[in-house]
PyMOL commands that place a pseudoatom at each C-alpha (Angstrom):
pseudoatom trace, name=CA, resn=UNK, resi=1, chain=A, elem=C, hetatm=0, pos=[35.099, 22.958, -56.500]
pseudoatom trace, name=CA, resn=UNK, resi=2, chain=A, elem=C, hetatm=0, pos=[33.551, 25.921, -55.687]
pseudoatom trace, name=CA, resn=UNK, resi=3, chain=A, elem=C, hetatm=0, pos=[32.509, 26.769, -51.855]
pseudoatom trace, name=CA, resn=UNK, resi=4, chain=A, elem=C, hetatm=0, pos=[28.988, 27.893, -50.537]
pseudoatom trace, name=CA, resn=UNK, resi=5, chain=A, elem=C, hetatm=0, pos=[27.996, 29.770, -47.552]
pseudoatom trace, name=CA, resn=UNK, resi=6, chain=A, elem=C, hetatm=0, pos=[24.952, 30.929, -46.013]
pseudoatom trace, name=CA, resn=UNK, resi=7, chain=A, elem=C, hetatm=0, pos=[24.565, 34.748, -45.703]
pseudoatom trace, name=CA, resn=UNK, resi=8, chain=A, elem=C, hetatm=0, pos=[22.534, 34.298, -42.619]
pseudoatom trace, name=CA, resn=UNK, resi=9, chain=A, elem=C, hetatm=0, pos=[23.435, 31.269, -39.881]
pseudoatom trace, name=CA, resn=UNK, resi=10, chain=A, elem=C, hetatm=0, pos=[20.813, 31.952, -37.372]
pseudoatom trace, name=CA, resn=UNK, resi=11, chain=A, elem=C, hetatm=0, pos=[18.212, 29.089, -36.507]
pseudoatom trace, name=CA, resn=UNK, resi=12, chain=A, elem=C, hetatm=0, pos=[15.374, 31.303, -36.832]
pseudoatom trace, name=CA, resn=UNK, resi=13, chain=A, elem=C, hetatm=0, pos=[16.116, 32.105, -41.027]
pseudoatom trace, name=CA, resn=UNK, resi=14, chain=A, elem=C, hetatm=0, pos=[15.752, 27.739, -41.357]
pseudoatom trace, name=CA, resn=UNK, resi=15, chain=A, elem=C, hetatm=0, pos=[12.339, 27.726, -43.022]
pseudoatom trace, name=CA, resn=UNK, resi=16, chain=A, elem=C, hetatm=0, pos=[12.950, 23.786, -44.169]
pseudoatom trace, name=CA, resn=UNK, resi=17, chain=A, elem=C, hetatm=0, pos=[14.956, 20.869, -43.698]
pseudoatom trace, name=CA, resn=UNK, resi=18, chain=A, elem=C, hetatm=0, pos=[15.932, 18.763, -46.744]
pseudoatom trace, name=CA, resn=UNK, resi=19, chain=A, elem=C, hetatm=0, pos=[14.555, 15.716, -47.580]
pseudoatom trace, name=CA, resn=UNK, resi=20, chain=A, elem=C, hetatm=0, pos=[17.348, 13.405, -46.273]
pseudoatom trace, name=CA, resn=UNK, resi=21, chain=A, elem=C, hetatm=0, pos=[16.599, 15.164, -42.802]
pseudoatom trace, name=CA, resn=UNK, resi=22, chain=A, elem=C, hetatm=0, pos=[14.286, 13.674, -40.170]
pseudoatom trace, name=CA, resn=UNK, resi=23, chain=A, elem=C, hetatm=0, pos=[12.741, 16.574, -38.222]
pseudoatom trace, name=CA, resn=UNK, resi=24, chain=A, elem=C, hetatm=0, pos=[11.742, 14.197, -35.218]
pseudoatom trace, name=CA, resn=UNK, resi=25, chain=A, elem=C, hetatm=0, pos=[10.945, 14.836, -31.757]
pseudoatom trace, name=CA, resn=UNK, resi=26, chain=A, elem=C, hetatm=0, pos=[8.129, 15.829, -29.328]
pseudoatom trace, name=CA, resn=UNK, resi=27, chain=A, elem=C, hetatm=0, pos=[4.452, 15.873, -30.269]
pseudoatom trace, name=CA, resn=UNK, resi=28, chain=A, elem=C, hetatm=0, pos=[2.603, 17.054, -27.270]
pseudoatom trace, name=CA, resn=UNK, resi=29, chain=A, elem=C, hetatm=0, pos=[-0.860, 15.193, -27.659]
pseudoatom trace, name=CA, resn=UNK, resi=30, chain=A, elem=C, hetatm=0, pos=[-2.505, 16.396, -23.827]
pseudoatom trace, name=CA, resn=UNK, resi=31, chain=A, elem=C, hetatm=0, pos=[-2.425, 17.593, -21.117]
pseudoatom trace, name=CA, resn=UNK, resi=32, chain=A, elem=C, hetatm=0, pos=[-4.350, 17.062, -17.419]
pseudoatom trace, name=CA, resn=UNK, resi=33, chain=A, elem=C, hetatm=0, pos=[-4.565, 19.066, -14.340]
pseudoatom trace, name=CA, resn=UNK, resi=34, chain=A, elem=C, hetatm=0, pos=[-4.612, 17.931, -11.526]
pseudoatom trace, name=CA, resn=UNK, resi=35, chain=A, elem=C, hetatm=0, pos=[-7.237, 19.668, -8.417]
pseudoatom trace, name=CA, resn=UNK, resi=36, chain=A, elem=C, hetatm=0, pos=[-8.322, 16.997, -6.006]
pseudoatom trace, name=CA, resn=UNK, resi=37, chain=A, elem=C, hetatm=0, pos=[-8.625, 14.319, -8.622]
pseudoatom trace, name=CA, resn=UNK, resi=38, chain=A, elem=C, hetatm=0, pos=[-8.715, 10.553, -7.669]
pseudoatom trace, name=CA, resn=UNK, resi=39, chain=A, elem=C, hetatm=0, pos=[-7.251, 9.523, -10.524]
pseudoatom trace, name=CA, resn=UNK, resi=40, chain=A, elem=C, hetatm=0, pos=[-5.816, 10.672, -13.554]
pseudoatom trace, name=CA, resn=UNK, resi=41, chain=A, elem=C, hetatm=0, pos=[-6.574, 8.383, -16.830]
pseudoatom trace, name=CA, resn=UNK, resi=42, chain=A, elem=C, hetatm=0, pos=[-5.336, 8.871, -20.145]
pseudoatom trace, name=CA, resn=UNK, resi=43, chain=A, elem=C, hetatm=0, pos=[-7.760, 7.105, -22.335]
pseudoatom trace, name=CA, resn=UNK, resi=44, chain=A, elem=C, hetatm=0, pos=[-7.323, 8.341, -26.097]
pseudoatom trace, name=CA, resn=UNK, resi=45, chain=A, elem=C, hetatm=0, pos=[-3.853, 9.184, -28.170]
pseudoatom trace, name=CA, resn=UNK, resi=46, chain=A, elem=C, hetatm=0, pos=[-2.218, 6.103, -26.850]
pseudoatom trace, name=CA, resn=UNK, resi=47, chain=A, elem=C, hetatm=0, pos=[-2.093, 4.611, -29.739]
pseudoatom trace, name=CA, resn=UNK, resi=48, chain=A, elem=C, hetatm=0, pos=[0.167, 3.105, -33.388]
pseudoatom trace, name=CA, resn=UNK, resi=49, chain=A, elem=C, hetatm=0, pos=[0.897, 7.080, -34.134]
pseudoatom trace, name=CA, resn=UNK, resi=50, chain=A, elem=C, hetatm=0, pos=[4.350, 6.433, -32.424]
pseudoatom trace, name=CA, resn=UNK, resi=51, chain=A, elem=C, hetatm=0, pos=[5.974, 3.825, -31.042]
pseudoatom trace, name=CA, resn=UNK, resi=52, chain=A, elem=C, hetatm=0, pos=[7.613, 6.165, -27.899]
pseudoatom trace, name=CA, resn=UNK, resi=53, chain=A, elem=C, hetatm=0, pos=[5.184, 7.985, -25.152]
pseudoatom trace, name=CA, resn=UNK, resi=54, chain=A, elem=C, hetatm=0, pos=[6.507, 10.277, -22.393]
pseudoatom trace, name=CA, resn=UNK, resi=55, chain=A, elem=C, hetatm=0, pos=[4.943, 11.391, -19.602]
pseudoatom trace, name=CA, resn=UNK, resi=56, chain=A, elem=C, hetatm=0, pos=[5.926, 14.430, -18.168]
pseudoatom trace, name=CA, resn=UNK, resi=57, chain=A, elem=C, hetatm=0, pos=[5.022, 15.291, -14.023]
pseudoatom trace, name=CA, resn=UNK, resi=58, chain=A, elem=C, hetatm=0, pos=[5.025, 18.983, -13.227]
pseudoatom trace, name=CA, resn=UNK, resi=59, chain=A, elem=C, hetatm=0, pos=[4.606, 19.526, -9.060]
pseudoatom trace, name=CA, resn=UNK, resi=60, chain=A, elem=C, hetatm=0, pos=[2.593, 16.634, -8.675]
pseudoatom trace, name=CA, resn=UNK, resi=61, chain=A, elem=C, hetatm=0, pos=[0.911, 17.238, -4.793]
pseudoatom trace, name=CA, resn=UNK, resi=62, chain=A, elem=C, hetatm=0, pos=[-0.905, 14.696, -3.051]
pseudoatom trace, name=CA, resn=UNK, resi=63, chain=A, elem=C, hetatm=0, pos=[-3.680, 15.487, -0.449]
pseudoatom trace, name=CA, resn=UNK, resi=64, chain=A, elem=C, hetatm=0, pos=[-1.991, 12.918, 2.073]
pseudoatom trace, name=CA, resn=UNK, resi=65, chain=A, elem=C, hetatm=0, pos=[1.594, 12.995, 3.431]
pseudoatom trace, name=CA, resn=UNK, resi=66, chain=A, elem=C, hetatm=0, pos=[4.140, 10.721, 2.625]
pseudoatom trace, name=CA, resn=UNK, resi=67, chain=A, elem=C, hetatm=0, pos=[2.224, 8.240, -0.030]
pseudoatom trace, name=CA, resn=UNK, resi=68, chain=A, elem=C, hetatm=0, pos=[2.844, 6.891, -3.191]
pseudoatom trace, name=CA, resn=UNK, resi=69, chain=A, elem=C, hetatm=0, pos=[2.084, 8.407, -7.113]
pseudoatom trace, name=CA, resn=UNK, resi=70, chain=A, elem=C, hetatm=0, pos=[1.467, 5.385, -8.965]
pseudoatom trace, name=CA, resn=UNK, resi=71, chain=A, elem=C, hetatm=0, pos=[0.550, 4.027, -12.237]
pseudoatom trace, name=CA, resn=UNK, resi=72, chain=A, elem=C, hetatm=0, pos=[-1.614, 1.303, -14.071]
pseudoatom trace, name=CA, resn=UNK, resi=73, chain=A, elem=C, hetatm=0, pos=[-2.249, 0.676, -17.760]
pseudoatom trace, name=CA, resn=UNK, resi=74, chain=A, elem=C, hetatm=0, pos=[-5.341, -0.808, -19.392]
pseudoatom trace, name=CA, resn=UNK, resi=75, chain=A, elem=C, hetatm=0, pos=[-6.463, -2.883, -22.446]
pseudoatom trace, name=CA, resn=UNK, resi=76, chain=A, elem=C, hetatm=0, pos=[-9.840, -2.333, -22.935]
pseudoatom trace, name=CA, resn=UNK, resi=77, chain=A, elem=C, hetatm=0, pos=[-9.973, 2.030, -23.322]
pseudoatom trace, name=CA, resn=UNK, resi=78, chain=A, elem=C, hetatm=0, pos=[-9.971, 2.332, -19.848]
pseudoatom trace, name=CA, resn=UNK, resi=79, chain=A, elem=C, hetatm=0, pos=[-13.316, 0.009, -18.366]
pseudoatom trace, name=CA, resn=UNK, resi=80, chain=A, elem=C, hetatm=0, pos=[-10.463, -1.738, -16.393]
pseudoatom trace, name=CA, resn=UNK, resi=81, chain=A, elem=C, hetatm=0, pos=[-6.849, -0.655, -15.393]
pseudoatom trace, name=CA, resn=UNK, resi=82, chain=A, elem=C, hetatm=0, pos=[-5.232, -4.133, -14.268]
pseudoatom trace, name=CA, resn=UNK, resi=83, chain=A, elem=C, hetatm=0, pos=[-2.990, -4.967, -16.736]
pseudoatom trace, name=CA, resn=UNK, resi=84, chain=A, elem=C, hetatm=0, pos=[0.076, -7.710, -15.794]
pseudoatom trace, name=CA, resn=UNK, resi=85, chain=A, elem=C, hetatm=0, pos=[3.543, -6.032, -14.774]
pseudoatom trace, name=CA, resn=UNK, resi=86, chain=A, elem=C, hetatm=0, pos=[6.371, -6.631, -13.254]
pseudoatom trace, name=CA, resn=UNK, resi=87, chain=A, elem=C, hetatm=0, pos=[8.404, -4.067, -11.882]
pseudoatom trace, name=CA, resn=UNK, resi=88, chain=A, elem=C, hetatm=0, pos=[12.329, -3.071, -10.173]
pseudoatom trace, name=CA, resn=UNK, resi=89, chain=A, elem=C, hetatm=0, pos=[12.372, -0.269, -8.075]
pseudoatom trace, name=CA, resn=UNK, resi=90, chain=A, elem=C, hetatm=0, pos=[15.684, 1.551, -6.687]
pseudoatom trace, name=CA, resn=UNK, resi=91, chain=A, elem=C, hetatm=0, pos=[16.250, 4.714, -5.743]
pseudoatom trace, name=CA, resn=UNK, resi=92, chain=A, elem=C, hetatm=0, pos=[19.295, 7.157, -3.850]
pseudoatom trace, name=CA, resn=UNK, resi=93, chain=A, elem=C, hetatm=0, pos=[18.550, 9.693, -1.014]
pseudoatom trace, name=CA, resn=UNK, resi=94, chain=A, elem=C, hetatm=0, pos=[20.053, 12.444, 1.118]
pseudoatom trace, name=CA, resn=UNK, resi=95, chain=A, elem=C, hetatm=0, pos=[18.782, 13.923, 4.136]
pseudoatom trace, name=CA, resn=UNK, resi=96, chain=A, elem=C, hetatm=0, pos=[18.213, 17.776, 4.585]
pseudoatom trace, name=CA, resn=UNK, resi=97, chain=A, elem=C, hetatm=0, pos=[19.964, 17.455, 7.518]
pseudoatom trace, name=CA, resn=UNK, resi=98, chain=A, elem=C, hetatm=0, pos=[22.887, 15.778, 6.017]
pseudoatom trace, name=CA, resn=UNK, resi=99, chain=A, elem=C, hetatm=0, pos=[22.624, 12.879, 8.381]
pseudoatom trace, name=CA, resn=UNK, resi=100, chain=A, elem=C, hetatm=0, pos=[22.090, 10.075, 5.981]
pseudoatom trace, name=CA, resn=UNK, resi=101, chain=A, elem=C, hetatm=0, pos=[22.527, 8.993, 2.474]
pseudoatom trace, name=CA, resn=UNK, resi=102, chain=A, elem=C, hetatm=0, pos=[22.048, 5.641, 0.107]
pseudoatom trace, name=CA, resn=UNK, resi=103, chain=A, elem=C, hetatm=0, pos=[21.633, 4.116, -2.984]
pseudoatom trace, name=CA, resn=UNK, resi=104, chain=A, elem=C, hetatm=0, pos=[19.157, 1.298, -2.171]
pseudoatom trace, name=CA, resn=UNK, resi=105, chain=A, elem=C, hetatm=0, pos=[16.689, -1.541, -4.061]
pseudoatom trace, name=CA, resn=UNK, resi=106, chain=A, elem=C, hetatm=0, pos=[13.490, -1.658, -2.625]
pseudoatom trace, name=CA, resn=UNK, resi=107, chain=A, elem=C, hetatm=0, pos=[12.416, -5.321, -2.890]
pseudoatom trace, name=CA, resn=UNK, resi=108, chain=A, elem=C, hetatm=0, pos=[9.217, -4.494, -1.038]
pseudoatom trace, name=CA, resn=UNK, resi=109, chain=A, elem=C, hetatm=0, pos=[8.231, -1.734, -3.915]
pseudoatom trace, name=CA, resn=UNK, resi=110, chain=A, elem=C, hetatm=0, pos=[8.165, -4.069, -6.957]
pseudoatom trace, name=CA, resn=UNK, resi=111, chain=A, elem=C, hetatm=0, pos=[5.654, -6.317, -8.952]
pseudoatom trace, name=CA, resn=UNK, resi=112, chain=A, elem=C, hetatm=0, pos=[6.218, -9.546, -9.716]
pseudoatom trace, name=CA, resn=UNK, resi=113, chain=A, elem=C, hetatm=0, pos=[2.930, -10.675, -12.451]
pseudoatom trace, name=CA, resn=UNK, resi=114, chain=A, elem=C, hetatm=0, pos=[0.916, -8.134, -10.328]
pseudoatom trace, name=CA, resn=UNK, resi=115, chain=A, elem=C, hetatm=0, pos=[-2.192, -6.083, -11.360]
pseudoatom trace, name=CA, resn=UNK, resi=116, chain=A, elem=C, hetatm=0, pos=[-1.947, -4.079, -8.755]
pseudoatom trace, name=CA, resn=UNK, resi=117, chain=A, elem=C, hetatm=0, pos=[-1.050, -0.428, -9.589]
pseudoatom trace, name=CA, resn=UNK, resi=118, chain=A, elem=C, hetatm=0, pos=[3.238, 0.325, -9.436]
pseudoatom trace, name=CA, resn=UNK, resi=119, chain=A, elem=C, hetatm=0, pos=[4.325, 2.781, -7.304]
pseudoatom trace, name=CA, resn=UNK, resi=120, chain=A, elem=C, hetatm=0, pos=[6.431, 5.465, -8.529]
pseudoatom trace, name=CA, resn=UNK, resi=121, chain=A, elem=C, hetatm=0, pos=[7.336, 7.664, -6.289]
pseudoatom trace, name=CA, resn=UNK, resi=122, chain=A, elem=C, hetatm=0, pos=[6.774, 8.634, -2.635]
pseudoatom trace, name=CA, resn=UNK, resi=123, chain=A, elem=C, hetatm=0, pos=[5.577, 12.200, -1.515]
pseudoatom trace, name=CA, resn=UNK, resi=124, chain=A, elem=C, hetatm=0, pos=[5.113, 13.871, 1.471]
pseudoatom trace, name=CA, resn=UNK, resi=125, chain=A, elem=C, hetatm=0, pos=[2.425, 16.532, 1.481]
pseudoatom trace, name=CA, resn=UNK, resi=126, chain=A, elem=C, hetatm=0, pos=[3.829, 19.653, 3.001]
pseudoatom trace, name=CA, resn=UNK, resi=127, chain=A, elem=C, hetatm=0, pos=[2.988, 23.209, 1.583]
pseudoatom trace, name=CA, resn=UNK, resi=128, chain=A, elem=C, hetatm=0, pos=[6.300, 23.062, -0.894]
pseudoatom trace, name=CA, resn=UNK, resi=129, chain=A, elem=C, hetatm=0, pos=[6.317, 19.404, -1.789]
pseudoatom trace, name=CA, resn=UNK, resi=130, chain=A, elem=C, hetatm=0, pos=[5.940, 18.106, -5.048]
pseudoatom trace, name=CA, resn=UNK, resi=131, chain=A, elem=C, hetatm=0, pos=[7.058, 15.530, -7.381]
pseudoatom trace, name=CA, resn=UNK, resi=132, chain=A, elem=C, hetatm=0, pos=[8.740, 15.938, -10.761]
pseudoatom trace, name=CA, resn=UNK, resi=133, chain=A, elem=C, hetatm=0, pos=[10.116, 13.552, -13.493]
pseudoatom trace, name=CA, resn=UNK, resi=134, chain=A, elem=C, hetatm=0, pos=[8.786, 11.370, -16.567]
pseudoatom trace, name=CA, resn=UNK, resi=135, chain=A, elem=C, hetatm=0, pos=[7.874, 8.368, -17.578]
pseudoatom trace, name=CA, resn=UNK, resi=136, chain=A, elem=C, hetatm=0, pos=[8.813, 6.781, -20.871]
pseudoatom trace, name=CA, resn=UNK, resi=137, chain=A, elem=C, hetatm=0, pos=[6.181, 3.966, -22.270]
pseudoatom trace, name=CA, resn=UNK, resi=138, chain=A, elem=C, hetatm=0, pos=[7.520, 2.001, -25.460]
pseudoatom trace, name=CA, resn=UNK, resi=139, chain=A, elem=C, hetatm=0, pos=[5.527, 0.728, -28.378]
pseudoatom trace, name=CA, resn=UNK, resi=140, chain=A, elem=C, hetatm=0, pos=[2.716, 0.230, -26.332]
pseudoatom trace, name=CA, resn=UNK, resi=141, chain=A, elem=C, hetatm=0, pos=[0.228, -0.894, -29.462]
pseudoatom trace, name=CA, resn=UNK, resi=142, chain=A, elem=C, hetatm=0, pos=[2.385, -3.716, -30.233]
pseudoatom trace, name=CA, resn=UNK, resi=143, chain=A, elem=C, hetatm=0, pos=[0.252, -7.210, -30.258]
pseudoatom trace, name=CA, resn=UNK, resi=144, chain=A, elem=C, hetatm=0, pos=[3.799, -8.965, -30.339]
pseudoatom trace, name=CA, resn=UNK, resi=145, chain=A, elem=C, hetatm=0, pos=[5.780, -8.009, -27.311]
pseudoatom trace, name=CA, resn=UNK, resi=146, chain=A, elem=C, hetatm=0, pos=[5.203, -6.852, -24.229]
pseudoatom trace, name=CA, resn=UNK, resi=147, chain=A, elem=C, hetatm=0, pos=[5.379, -3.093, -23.184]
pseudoatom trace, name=CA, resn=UNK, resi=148, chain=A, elem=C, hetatm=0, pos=[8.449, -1.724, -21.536]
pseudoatom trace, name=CA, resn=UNK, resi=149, chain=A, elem=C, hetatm=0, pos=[7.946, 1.417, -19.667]
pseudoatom trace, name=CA, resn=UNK, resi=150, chain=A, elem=C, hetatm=0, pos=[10.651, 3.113, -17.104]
pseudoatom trace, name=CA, resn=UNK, resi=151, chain=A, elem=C, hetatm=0, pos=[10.153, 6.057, -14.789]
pseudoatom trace, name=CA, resn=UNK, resi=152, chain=A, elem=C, hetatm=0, pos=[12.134, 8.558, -13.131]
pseudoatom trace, name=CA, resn=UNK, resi=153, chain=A, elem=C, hetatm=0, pos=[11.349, 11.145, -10.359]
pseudoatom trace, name=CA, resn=UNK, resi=154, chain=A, elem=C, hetatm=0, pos=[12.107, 13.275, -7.718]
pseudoatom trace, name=CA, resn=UNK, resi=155, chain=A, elem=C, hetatm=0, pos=[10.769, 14.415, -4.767]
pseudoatom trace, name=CA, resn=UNK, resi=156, chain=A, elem=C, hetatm=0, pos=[10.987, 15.351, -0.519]
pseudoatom trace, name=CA, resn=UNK, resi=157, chain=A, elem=C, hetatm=0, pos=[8.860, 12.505, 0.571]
pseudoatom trace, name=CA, resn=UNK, resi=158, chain=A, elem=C, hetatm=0, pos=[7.310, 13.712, 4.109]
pseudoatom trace, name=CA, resn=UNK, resi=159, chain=A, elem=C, hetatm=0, pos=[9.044, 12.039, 6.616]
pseudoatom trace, name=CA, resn=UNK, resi=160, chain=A, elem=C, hetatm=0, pos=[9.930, 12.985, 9.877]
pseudoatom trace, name=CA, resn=UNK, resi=161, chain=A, elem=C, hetatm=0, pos=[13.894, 13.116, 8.636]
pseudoatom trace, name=CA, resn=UNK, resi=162, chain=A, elem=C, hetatm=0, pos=[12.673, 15.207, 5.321]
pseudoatom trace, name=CA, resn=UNK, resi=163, chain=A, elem=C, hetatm=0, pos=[14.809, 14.022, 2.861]
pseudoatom trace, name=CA, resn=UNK, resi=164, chain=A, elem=C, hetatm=0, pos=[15.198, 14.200, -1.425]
pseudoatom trace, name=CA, resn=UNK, resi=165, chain=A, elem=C, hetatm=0, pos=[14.174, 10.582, -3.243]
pseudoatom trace, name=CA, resn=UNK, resi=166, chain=A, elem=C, hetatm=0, pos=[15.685, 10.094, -6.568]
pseudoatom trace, name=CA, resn=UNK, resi=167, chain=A, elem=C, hetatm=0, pos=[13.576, 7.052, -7.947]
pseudoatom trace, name=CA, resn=UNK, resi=168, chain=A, elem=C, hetatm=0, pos=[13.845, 4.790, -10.684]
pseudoatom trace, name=CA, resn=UNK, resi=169, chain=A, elem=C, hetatm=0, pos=[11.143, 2.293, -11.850]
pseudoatom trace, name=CA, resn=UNK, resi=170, chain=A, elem=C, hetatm=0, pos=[11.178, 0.054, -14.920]
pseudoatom trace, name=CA, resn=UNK, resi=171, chain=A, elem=C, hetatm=0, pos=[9.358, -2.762, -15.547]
pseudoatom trace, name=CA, resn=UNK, resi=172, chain=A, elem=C, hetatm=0, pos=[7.009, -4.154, -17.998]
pseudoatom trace, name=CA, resn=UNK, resi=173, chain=A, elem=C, hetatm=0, pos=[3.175, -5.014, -18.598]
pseudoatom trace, name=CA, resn=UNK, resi=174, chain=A, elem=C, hetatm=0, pos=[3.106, -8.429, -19.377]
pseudoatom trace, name=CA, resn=UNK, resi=175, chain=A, elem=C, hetatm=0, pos=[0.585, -8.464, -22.016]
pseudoatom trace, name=CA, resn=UNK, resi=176, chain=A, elem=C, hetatm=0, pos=[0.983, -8.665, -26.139]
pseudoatom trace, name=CA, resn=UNK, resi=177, chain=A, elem=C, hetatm=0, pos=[-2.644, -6.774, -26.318]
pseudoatom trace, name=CA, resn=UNK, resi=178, chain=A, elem=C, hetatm=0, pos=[-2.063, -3.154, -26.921]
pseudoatom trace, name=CA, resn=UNK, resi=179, chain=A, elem=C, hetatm=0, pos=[-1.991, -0.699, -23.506]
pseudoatom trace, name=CA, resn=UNK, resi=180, chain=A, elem=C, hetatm=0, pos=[-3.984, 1.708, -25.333]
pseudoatom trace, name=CA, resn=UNK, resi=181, chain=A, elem=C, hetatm=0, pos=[-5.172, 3.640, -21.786]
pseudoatom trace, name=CA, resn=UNK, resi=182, chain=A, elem=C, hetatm=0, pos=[-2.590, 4.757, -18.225]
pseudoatom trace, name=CA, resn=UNK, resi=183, chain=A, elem=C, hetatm=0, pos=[-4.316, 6.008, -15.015]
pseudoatom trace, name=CA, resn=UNK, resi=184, chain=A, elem=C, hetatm=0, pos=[-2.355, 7.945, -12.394]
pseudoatom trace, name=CA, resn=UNK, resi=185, chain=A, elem=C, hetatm=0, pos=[-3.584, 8.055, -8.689]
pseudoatom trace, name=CA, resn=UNK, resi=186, chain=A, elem=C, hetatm=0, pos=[-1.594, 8.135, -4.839]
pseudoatom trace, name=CA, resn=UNK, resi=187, chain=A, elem=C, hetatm=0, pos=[-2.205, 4.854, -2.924]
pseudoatom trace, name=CA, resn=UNK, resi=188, chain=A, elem=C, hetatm=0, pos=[-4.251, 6.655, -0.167]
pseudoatom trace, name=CA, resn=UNK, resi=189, chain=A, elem=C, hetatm=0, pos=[-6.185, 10.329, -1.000]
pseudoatom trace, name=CA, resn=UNK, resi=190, chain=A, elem=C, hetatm=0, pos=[-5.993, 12.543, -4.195]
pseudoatom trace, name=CA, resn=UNK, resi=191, chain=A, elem=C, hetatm=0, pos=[-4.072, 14.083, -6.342]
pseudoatom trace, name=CA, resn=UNK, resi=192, chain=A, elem=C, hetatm=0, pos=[-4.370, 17.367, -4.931]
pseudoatom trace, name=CA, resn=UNK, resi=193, chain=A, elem=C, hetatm=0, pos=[-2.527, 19.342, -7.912]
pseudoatom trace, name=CA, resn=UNK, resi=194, chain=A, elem=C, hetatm=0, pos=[-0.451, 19.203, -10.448]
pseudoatom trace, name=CA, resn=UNK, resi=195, chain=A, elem=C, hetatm=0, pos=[-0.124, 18.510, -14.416]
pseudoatom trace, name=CA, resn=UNK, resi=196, chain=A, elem=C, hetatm=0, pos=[0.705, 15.777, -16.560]
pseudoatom trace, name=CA, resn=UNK, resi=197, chain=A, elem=C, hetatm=0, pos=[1.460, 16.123, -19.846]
pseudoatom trace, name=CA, resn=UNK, resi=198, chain=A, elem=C, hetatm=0, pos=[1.771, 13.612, -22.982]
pseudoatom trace, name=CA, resn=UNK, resi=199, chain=A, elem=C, hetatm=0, pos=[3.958, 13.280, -25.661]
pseudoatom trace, name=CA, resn=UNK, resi=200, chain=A, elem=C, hetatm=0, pos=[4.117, 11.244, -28.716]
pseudoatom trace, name=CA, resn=UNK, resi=201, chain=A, elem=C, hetatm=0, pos=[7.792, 10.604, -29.914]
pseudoatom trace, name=CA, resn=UNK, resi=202, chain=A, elem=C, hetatm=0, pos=[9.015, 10.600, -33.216]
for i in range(1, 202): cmd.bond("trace and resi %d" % i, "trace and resi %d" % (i + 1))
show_as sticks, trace
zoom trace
């Protein structure tokens, strides 16, 4: 059986993959910036195209110190963002000072068949804060089950011991009607700056 090799193994010569291949991945479908904003709402490209959606934050700054970046989902496009979730929230820290550490649930942070908007992440508002990470929103135009989303960020949150948050959220929105719209907003001021930018996964 005779043996073939390619004269030229570098990524960039691969014009095609064959058929058997799935090319896959990210589809970037938009992206929102952030400059004193109230809210951020994604209203179109949720939608059957895929059945994954990621957000990804970039330096997300809020106008207020030490609040929270949250999120709610909608049914109808957008006219109202109160869809049913419920929510676990945990997260690990470490001071800048070194003076204290944990890995802790926050019981006081999560929904229980709330329509109230789930916090994500707390962020203090200094010159060089900011909050990074992305959230990951599953099948969201399915009219059988409900819609699994799970979030994960990072950020110096403000206080007067300054210290790094690792969060994790996961929950989901209780609802077999398609999430077809997300808004983004702090729970007290704006979003001062900052981009958010959506994927479609395939």
């Amino acid at each position: 059986m005779a043996l073939n090799f390619a004269n030229n193994n570098s990524l960039s010569a691969i014009t095609s993959l064959p058929a058997s291949i799935s090319g896959g991945g990210m589809t970037l479908i938009s992206t929102q910036t952030a400059s004193s904003s109230s809210t951020i709402s994604f209203t179109s490209g949720i939608d059957s195209t895929y059945d994954e959606y990621v957000f990804k934050f970039y330096d997300i700054h809020p106008s207020s110190n030490t609040v929270n970046f949250q999120i709610n989902a909608s049914t109808d496009g957008g006219s109202n963002y109160n869809a049913t979730k419920t929510t676990t929230y945990f997260l690990a820290y470490h001071t800048e000072s070194d003076s204290g550490s944990a890995l802790q649930y926050y019981a006081n942070r999560d929904l229980a068949q709330s329509t109230s908007a789930q916090q994500i992440v707390t962020i203090g508002n200094a010159n060089d804060d900011s909050a990074s990470g992305t959230l990951t929103l599953y099948n969201p135009s399915s009219t059988t089950f409900v819609k699994h989303f799970i979030s994960r960020q990072q950020a110096p949150t403000g206080e007067a011991t300054q210290n790094c948050k690792d969060t994790y959220v996961a929950g989901y929105f209780n609802t077999t009607s398609a999430i077809n719209a997300v808004q983004f907003s702090m729970s007290s001021g704006n979003i001062d700056s900052g981009v958010i930018k959506l994927y479609g996964i395939s």
